[in-house]
N, CA, C and O atoms as a GROMACS GRO file, in nm:
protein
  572
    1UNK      N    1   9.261  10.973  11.964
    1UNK     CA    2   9.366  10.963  11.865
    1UNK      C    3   9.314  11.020  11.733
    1UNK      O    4   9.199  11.003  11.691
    2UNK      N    5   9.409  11.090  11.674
    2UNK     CA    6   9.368  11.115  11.521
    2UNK      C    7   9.507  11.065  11.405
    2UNK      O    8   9.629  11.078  11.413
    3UNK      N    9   9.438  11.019  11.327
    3UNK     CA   10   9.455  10.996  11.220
    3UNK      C   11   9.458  11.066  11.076
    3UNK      O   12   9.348  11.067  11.021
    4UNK      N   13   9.566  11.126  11.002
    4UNK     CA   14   9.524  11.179  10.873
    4UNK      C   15   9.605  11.166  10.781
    4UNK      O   16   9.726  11.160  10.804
    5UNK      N   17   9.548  11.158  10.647
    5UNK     CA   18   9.611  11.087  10.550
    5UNK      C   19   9.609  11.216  10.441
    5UNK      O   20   9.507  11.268  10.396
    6UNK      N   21   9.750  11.253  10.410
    6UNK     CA   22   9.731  11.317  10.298
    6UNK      C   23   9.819  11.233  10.188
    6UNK      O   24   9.902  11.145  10.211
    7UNK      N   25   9.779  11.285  10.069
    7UNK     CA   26   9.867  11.264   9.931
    7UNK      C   27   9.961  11.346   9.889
    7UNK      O   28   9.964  11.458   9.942
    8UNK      N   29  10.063  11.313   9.783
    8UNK     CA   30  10.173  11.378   9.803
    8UNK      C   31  10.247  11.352   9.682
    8UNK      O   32  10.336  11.268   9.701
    9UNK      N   33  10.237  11.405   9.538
    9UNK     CA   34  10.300  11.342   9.441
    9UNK      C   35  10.454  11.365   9.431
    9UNK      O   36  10.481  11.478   9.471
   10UNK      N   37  10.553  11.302   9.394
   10UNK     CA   38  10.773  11.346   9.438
   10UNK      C   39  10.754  11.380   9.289
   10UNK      O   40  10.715  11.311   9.195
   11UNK      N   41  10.807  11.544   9.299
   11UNK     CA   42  10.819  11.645   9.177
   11UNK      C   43  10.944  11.627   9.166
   11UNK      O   44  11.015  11.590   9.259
   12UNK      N   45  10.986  11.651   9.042
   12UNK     CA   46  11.107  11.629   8.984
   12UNK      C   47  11.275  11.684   9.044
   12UNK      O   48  11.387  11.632   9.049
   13UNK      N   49  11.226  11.791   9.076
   13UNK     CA   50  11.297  11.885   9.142
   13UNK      C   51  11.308  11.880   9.350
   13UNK      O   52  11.357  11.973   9.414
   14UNK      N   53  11.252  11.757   9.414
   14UNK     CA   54  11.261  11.696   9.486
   14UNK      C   55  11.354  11.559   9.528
   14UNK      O   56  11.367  11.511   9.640
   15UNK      N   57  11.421  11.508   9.379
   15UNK     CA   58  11.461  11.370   9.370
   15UNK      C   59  11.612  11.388   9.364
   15UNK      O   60  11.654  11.495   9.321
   16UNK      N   61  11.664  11.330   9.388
   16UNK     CA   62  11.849  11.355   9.414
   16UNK      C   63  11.896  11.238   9.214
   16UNK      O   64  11.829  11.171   9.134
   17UNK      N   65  12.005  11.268   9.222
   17UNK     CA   66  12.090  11.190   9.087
   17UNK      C   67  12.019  11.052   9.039
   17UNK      O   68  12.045  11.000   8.930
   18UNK      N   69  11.905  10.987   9.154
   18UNK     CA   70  11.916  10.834   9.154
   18UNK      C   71  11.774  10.840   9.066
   18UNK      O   72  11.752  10.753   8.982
   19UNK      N   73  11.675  10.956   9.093
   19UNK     CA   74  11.547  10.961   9.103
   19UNK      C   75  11.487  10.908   9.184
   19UNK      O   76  11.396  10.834   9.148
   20UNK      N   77  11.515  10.927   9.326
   20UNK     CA   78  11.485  10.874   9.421
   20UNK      C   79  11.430  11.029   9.528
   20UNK      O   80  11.474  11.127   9.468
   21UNK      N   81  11.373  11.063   9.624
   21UNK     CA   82  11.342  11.169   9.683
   21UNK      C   83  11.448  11.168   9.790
   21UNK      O   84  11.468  11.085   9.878
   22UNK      N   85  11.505  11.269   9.765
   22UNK     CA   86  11.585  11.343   9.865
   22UNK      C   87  11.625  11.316  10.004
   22UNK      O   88  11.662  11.414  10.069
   23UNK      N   89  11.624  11.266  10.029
   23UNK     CA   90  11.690  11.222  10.180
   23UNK      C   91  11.607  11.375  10.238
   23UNK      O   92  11.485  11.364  10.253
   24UNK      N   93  11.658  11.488  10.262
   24UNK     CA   94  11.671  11.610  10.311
   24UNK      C   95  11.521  11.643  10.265
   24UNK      O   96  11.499  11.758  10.304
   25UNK      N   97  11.446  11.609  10.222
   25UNK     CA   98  11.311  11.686  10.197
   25UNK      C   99  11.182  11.565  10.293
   25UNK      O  100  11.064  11.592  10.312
   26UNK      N  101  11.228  11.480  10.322
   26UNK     CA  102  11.144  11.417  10.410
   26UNK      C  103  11.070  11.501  10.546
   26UNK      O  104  10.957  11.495  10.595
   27UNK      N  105  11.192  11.581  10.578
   27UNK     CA  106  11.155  11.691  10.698
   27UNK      C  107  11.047  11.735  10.648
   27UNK      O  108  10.948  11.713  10.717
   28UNK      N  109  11.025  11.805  10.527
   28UNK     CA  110  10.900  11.861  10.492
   28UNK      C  111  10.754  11.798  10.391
   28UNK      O  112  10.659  11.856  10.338
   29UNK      N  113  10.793  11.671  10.398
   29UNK     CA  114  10.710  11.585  10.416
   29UNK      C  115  10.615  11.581  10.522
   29UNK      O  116  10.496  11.569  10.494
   30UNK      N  117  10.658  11.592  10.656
   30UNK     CA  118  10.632  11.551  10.775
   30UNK      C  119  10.544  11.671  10.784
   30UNK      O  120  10.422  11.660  10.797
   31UNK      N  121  10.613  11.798  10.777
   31UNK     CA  122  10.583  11.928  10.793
   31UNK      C  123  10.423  11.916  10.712
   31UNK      O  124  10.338  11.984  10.769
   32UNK      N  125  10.373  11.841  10.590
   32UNK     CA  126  10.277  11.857  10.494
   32UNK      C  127  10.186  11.814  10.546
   32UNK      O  128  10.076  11.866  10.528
   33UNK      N  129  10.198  11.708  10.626
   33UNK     CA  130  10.131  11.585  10.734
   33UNK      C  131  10.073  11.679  10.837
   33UNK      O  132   9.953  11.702  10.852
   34UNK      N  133  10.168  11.729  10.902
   34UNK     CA  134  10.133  11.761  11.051
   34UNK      C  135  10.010  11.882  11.008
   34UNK      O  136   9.899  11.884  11.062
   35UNK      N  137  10.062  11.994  10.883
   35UNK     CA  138   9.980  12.156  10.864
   35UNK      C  139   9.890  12.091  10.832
   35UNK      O  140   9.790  12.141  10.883
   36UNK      N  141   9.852  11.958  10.745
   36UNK     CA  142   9.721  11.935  10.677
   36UNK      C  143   9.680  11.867  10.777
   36UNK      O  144   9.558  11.861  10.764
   37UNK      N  145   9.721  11.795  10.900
   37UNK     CA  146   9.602  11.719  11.005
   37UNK      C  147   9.535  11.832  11.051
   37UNK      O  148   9.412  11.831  11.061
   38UNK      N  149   9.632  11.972  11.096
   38UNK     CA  150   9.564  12.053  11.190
   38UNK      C  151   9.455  12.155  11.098
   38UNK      O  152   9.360  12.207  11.157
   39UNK      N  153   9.476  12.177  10.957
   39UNK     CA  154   9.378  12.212  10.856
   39UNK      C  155   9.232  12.134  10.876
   39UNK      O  156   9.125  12.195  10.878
   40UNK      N  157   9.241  12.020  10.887
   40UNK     CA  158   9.134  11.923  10.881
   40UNK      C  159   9.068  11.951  10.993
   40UNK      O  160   8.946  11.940  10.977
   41UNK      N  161   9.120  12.003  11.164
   41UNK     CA  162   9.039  12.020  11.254
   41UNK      C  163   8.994  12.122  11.250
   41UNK      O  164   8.924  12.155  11.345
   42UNK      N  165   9.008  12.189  11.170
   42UNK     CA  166   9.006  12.398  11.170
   42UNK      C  167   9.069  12.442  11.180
   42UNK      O  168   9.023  12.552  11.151
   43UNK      N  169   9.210  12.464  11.213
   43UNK     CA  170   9.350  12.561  11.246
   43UNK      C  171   9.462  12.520  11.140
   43UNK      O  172   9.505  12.416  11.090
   44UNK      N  173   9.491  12.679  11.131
   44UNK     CA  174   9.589  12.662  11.016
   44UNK      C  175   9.677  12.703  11.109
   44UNK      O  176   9.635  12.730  11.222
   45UNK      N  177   9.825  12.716  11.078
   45UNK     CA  178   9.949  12.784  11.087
   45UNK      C  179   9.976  12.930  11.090
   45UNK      O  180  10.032  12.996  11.179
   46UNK      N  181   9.928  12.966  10.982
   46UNK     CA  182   9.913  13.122  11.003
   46UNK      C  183   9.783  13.186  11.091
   46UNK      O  184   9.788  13.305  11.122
   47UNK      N  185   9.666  13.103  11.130
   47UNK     CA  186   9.593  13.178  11.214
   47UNK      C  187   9.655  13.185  11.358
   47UNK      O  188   9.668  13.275  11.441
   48UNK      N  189   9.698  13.016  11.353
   48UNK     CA  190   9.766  13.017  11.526
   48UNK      C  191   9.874  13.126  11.534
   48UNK      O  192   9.884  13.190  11.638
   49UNK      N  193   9.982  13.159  11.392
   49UNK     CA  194  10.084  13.272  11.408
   49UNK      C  195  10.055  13.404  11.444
   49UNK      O  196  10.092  13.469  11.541
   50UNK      N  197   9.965  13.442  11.328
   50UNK     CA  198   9.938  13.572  11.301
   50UNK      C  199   9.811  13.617  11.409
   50UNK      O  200   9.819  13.725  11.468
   51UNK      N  201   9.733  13.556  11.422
   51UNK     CA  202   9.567  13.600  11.474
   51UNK      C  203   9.611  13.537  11.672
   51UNK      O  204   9.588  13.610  11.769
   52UNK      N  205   9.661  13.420  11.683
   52UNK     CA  206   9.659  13.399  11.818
   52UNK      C  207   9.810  13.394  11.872
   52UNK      O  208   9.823  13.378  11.993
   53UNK      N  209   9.920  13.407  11.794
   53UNK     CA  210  10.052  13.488  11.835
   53UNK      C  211  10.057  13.382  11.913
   53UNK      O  212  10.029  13.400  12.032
   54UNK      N  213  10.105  13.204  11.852
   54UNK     CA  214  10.110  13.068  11.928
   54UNK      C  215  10.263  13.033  11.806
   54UNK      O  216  10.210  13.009  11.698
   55UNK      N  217  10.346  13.028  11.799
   55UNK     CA  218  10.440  12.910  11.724
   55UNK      C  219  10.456  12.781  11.787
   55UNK      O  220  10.414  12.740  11.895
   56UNK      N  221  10.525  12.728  11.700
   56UNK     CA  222  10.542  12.553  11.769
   56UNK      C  223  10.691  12.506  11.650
   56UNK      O  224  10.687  12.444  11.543
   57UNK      N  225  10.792  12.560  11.714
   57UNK     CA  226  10.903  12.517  11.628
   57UNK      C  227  10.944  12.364  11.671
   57UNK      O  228  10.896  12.307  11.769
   58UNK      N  229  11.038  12.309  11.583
   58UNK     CA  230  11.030  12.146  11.625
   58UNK      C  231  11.161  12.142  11.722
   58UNK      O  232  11.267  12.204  11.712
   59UNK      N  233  11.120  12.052  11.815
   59UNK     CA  234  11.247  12.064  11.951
   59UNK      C  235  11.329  11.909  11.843
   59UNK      O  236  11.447  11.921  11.811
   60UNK      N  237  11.242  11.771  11.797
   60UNK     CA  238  11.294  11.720  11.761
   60UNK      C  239  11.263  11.622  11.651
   60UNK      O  240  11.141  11.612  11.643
   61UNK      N  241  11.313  11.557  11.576
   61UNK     CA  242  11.305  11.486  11.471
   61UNK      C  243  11.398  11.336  11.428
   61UNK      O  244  11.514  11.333  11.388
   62UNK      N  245  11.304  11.216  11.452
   62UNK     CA  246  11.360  11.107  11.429
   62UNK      C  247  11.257  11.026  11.264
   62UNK      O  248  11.148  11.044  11.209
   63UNK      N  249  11.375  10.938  11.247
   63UNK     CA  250  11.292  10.940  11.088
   63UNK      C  251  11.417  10.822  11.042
   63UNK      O  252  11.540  10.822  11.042
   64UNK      N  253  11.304  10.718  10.999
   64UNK     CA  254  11.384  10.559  10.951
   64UNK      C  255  11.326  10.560  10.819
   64UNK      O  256  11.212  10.579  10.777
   65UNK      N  257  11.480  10.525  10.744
   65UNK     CA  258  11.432  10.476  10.578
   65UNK      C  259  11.418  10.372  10.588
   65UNK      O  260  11.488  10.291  10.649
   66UNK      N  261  11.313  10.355  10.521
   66UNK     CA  262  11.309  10.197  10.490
   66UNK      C  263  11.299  10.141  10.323
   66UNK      O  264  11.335  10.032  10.279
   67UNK      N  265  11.240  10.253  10.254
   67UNK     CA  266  11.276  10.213  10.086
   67UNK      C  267  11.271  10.323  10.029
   67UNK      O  268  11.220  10.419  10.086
   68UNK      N  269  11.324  10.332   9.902
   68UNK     CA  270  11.351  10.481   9.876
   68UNK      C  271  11.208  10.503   9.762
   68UNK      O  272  11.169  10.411   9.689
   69UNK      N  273  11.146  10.633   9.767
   69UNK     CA  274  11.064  10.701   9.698
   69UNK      C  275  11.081  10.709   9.584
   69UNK      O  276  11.200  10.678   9.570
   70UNK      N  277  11.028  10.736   9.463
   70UNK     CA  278  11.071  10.779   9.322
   70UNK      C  279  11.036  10.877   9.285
   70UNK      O  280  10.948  10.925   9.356
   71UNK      N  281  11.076  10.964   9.163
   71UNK     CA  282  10.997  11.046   9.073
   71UNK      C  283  10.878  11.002   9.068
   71UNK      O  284  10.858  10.886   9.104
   72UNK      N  285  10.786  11.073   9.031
   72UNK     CA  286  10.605  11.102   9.006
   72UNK      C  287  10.553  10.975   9.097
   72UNK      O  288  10.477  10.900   9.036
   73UNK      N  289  10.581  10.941   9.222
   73UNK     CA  290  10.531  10.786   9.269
   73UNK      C  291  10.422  10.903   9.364
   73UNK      O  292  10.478  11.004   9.405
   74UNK      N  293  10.299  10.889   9.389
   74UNK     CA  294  10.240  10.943   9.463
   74UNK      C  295  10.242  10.870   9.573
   74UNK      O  296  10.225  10.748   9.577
   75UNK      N  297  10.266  10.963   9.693
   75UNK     CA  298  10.283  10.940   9.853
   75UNK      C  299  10.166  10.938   9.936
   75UNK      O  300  10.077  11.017   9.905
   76UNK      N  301  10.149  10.876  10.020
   76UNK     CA  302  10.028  10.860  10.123
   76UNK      C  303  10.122  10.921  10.244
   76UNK      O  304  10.205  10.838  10.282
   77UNK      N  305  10.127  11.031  10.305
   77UNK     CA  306  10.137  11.071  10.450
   77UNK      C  307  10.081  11.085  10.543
   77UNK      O  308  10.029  11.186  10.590
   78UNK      N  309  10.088  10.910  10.605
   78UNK     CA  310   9.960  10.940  10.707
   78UNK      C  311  10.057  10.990  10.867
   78UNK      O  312  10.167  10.952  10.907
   79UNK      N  313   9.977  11.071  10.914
   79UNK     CA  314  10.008  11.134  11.014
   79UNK      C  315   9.920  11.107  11.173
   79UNK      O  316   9.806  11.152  11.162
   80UNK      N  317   9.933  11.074  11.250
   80UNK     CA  318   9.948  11.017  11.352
   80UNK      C  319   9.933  11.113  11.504
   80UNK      O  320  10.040  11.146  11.558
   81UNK      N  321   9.822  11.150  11.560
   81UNK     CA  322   9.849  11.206  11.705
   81UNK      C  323   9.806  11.166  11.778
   81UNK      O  324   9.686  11.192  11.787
   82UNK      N  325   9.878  11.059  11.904
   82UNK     CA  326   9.820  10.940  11.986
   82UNK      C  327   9.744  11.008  12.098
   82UNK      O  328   9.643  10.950  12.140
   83UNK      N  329   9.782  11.138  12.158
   83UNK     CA  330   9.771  11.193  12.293
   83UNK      C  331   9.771  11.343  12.222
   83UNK      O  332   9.818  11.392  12.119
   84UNK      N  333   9.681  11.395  12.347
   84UNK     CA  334   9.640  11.514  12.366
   84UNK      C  335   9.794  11.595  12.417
   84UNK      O  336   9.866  11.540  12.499
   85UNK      N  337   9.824  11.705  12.367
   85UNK     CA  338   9.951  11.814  12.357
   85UNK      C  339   9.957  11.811  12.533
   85UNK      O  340   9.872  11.764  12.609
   86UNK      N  341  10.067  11.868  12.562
   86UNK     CA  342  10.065  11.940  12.677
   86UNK      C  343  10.189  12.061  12.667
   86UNK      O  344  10.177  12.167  12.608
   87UNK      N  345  10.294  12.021  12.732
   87UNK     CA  346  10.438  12.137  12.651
   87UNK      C  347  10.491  12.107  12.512
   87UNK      O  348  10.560  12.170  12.432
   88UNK      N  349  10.440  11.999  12.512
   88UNK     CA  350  10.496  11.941  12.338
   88UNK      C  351  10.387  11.903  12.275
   88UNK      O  352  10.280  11.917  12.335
   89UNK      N  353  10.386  11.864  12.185
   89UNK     CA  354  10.290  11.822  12.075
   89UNK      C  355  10.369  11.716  11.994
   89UNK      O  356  10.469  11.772  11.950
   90UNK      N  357  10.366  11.583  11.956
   90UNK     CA  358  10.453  11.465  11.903
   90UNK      C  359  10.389  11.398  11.821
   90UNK      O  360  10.317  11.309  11.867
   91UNK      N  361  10.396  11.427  11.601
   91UNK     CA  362  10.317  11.379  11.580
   91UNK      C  363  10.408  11.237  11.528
   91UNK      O  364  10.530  11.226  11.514
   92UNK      N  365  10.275  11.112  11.500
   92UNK     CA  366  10.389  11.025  11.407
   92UNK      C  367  10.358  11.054  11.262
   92UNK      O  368  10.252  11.105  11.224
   93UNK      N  369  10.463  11.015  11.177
   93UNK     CA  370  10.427  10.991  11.046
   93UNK      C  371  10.471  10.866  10.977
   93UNK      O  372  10.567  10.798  11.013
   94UNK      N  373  10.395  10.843  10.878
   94UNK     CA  374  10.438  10.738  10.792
   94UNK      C  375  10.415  10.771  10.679
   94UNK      O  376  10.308  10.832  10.666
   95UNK      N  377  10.493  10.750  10.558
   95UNK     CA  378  10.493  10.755  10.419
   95UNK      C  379  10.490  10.603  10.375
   95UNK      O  380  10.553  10.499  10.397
   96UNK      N  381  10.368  10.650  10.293
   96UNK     CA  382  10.392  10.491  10.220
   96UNK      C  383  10.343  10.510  10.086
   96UNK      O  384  10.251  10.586  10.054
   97UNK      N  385  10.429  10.416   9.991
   97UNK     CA  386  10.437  10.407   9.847
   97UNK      C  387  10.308  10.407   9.757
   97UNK      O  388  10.226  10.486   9.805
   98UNK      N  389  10.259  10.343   9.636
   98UNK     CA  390  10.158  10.324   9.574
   98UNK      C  391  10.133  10.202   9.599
   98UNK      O  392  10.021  10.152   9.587
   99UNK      N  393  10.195  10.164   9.621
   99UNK     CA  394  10.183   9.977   9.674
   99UNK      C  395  10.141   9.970   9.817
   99UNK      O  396  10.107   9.858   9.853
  100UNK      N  397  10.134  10.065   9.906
  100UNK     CA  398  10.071  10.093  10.029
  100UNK      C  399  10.236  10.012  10.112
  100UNK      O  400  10.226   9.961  10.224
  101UNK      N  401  10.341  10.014  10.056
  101UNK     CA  402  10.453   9.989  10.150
  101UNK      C  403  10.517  10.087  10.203
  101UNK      O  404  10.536  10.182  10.128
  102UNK      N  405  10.562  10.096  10.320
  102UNK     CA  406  10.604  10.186  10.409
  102UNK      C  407  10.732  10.231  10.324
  102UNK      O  408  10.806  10.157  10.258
  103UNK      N  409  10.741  10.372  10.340
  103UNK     CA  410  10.903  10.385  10.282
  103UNK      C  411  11.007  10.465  10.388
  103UNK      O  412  11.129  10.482  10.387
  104UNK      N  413  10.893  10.510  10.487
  104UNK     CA  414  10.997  10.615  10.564
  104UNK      C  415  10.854  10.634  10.673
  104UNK      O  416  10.736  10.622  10.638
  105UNK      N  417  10.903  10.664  10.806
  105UNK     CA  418  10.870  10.656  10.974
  105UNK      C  419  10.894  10.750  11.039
  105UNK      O  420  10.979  10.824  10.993
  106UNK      N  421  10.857  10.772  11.118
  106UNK     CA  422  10.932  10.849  11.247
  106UNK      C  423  10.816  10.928  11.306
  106UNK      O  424  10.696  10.920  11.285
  107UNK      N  425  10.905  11.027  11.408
  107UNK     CA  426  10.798  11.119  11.477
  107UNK      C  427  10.889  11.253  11.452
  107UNK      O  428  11.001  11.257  11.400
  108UNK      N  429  10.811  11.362  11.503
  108UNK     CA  430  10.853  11.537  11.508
  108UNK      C  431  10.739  11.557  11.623
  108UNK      O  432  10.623  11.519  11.640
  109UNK      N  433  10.844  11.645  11.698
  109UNK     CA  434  10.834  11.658  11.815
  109UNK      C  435  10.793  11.848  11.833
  109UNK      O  436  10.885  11.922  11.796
  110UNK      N  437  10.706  11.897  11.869
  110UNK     CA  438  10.713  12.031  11.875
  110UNK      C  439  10.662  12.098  12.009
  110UNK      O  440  10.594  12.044  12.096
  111UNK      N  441  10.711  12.228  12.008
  111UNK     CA  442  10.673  12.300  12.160
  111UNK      C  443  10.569  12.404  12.117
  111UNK      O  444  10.511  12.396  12.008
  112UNK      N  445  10.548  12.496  12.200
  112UNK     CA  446  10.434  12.607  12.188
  112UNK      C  447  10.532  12.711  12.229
  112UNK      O  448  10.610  12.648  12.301
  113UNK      N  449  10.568  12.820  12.226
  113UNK     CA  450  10.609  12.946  12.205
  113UNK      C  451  10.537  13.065  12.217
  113UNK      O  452  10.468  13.094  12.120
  114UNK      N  453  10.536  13.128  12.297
  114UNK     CA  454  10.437  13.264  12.303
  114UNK      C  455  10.541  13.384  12.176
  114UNK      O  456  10.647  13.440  12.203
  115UNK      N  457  10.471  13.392  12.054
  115UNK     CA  458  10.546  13.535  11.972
  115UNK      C  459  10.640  13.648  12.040
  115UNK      O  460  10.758  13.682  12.038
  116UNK      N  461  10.516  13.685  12.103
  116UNK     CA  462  10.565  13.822  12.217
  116UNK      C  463  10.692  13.813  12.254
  116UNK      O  464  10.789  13.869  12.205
  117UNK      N  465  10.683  13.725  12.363
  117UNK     CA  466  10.751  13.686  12.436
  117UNK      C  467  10.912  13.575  12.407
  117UNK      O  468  11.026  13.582  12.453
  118UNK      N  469  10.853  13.493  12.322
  118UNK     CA  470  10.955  13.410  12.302
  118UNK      C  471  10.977  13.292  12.405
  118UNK      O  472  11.075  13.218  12.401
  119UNK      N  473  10.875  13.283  12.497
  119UNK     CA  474  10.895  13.213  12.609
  119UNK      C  475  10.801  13.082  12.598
  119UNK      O  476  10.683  13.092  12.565
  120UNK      N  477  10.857  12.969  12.627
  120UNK     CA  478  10.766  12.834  12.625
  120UNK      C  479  10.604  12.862  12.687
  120UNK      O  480  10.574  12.956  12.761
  121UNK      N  481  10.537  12.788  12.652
  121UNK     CA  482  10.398  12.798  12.716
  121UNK      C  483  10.338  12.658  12.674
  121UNK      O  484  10.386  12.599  12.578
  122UNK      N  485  10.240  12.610  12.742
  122UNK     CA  486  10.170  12.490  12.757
  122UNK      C  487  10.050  12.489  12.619
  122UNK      O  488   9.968  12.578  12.598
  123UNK      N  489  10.059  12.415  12.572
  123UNK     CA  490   9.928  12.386  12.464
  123UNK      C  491   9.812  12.518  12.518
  123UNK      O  492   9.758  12.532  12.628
  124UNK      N  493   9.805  12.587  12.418
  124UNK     CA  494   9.666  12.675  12.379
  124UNK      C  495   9.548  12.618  12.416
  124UNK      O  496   9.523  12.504  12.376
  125UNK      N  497   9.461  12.684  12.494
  125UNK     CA  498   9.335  12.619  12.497
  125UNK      C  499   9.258  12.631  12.368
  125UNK      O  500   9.174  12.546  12.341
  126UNK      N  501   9.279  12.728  12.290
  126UNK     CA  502   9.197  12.706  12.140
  126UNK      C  503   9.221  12.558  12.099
  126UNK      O  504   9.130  12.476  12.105
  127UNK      N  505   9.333  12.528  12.061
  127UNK     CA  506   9.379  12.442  12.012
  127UNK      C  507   9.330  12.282  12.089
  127UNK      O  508   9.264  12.187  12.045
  128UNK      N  509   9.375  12.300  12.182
  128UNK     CA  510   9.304  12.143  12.286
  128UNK      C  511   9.166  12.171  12.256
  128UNK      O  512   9.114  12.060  12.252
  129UNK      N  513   9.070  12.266  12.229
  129UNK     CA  514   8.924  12.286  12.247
  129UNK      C  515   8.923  12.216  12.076
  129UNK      O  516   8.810  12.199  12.030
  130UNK      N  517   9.009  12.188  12.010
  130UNK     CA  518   8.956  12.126  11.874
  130UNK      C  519   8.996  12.042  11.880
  130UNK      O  520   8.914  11.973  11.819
  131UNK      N  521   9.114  11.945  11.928
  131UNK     CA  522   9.165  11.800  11.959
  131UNK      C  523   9.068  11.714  12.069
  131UNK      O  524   9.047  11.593  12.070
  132UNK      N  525   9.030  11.789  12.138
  132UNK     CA  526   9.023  11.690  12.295
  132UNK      C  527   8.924  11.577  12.251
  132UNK      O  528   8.942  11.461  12.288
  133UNK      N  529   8.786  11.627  12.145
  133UNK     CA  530   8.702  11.510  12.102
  133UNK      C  531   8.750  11.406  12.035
  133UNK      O  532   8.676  11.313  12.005
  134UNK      N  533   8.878  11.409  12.003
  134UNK     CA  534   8.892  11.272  11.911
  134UNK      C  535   9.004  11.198  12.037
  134UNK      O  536   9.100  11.124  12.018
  135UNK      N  537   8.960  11.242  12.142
  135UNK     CA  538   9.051  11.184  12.260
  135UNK      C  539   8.957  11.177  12.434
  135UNK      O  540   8.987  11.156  12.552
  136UNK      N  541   8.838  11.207  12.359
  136UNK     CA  542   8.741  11.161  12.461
  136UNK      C  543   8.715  10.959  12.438
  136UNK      O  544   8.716  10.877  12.346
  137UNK      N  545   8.693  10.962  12.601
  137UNK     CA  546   8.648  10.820  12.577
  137UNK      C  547   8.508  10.778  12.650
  137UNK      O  548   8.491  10.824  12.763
  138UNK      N  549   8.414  10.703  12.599
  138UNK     CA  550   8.281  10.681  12.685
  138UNK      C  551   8.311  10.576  12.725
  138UNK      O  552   8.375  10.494  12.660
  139UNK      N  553   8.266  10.558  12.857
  139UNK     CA  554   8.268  10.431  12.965
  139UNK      C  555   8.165  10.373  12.890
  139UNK      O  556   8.073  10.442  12.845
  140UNK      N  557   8.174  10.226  12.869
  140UNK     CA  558   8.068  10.139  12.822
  140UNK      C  559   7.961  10.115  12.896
  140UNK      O  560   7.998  10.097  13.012
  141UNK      N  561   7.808  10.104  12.881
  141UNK     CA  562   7.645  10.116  12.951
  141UNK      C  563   7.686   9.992  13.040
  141UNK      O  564   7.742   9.892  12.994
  142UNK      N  565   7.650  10.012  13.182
  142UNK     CA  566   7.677   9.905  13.274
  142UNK      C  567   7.505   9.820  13.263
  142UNK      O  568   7.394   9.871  13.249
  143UNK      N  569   7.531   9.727  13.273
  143UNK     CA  570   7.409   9.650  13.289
  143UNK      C  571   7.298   9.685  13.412
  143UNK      O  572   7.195   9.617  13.423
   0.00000   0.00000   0.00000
């Protein structure tokens, strides 16, 4: 399993009439979560695009409010990948406040895409070759 936590300050120009963050920009919240976990293992977005010709558009997206965000409140997006990819990749996220209270949940759901082609394909072995260690497990020393 991995775990990653980024920060996230709500810019002004993010917040709807209430000063509250946007309903509609949470999607790319998630989006900040998921590029910065896979930054942290070594792979960016544009290498998997451009250099290994891999996309991963989102098949789906579920996502619970639970309190609303503010202007300048800095965000914790921790991001969540329980299991190793196979045709999909499913990360979770959670946002939570300065008070460390949850404000918003869910998961995004994504596939793998060959460029070329346009045609589905199974998780990259580049990519599993940088996940699989935080999803190895050691059998405990038998007596």
């Amino acid at each position: 399993m991995i775990v990653h936590e980024f920060h996230k300050r709500v810019r002004y120009g993010e917040t709807d009439q209430m000063g509250y963050l946007y309903y509609g920009n949470y999607a790319q919240y998630y989006e900040i979560g998921r590029v910065e976990m896979l930054r942290a293992q070594g792979l960016t977005y544009k290498e998997m695009e451009q250099e290994r010709g891999v996309l991963m558009p989102v098949v789906s997206l579920q996502m619970r409010f639970v309190r609303p965000a503010h202007y300048d409140e800095l965000l914790a997006i921790r991001t969540t990948l329980r299991k190793l990819p196979d045709k999909f990749i499913t990360f979770e996220v959670e946002i939570f406040n300065e008070n460390r209270k949850l404000v918003n949940g869910g998961t995004v759901r994504l596939c793998f895409v060959e460029a070329n082609s346009g045609k589905t394909i199974s998780a990259p072995e580049f990519l599993l070759e940088k996940l699989k260690t935080h999803f190895e497990t050691t059998s405990p020393a038998r007596p």
